[in-house]
C-alpha positions in Angstrom: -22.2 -5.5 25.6 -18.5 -5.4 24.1 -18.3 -6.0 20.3 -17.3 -9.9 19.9 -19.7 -11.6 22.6 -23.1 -12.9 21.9 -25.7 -14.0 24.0 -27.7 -17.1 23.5 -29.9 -17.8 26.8 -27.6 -18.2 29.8 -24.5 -18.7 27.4 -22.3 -16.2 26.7 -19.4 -17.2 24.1 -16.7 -14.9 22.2 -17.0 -14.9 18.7 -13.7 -14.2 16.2 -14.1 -12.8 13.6 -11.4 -11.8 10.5 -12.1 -8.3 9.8 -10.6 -7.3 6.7 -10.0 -3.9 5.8 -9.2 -3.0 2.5 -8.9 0.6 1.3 -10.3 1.3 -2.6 -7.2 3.4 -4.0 -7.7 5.8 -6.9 -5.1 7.5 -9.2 -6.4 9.7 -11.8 -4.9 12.5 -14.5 -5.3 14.2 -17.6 -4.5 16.2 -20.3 -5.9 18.3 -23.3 -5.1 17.1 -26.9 -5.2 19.4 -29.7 -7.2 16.8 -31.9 -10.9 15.7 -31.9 -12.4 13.4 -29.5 -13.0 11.1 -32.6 -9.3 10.8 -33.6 -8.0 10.2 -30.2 -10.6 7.5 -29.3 -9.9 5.9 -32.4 -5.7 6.3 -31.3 -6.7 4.6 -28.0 -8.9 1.8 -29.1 -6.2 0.4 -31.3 -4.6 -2.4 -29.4 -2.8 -3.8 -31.9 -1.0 -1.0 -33.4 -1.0 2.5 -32.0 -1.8 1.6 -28.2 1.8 -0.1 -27.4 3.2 3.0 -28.7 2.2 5.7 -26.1 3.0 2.6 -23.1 5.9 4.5 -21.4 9.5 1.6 -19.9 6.9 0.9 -17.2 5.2 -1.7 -19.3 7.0 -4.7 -20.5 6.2 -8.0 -22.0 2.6 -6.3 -24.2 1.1 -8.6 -26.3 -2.8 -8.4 -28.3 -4.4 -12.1 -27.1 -7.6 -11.3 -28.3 -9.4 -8.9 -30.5 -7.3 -5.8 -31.2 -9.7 -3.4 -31.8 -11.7 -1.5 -29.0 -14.6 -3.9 -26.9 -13.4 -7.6 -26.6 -9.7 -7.1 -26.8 -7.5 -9.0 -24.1 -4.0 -7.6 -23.6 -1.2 -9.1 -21.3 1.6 -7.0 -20.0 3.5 -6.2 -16.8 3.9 -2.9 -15.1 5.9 -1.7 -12.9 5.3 1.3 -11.2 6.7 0.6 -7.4 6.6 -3.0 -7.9 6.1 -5.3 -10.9 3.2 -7.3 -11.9 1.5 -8.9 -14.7 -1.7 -8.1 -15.8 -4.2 -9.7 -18.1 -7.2 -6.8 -19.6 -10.0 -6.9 -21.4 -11.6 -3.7 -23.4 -14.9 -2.5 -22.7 -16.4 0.5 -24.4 -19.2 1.5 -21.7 -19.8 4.4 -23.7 -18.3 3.8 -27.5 -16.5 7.1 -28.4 -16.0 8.6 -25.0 -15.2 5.9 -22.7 -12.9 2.8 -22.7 -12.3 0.3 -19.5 -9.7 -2.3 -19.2 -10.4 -4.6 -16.3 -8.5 -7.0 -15.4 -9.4 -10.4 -15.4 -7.3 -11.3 -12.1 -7.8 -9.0 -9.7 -9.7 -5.5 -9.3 -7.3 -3.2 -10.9 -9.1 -1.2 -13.5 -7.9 1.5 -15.8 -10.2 4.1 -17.4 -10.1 6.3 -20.0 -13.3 9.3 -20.6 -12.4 11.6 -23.4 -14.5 14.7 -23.7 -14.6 17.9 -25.8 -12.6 20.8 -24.6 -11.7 24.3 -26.3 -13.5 23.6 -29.9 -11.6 21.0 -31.8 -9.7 19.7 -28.8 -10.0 16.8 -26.3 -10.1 16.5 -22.4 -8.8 13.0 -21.4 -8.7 11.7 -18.1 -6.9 8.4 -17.2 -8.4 6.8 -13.6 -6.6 3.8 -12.5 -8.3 2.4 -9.5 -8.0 -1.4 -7.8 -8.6 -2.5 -4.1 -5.2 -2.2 -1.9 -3.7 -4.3 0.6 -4.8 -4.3 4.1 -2.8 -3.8 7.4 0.7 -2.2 7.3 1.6 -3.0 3.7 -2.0 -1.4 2.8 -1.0 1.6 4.5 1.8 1.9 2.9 0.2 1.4 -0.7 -2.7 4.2 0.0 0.2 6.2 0.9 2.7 5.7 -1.9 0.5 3.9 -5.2 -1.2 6.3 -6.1 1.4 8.5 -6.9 3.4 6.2 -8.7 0.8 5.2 -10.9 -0.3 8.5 -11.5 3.1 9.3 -12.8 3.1 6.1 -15.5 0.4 7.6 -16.7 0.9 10.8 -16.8 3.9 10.1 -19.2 1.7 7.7 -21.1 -0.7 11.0 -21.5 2.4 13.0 -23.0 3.0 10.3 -25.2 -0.6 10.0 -26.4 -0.4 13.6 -26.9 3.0 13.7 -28.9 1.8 11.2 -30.5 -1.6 12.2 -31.6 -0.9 15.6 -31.9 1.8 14.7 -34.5 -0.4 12.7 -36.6 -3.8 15.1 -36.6 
């Protein structure tokens, strides 16, 4: 029987349905920092102070509305990488001293950082920025093109982390 029809005794009828496709899109990068694990989750769970300072021209409009420091903090900014929007996060700290997570609190983007040791007194961090896309033809477009945008933003806001931790260890 083709997909859409349904039998029910001698009736047949044609069901539509809305099928929704959405794609999950990932964008992920990293770095080494030559500074402990400690120090640079310490650099990146500072909201109020150090955090705004590795955010590259991308982000606009930052602001602290809650907290400050690591789990609980909400921060409001937009970014623009392809086109602009605002976002409103909140800090989680899945795993306090390797892992932070801001989700935002309007939609599914979500933007993790996982810091691990690497090469002694060094650090591994890898940013993953991941939401659900669009569907149809813009959603194609976005799995094409969004990623690598976004990977770029934060790959800059890596080298800044790194000038900037790096200059203070």
């Amino acid at each position: 029987m083709p997909a859409g029809f349904i039998l029910e005794g001698d009736k047949t009828e044609t069901r539509t349905e809305e099928v929704r496709l959405v794609a999950h899109i990932k964008a992920e990068t990293d770095t080494t920092i030559a500074a402990s694990p400690n120090v640079v989750y310490e650099f990146l769970a500072d909201y109020s102070e150090r955090h705004p300072r590795i955010l590259t021209p991308n982000f606009s409009d930052y602001s602290v509305e809650e907290g400050g420091q690591g789990a609980g903090t909400v921060v409001r900014y937009r970014l623009r990488a392809g086109r602009e929007r605002p976002y409103r996060m909140r800090v989680e700290e899945p795993e306090r001293g390797s892992v932070i997570t801001e989700r935002d609190m309007d939609s599914s983007f979500t933007t993790t950082w996982e810091l691990s040791p690497a090469n002694g007194e060094s650090t591994r961090v890898r940013v993953t920025v991941e939401w659900d896309g669009a569907s149809g033809i813009a959603g194609i477009f976005e799995r094409l093109f969004a990623p690598g945008g976004v990977r770029g933003v934060y790959s800059g806001v890596l080298e800044n982390l790194k000038a900037s931790v790096e200059g203070t260890s």
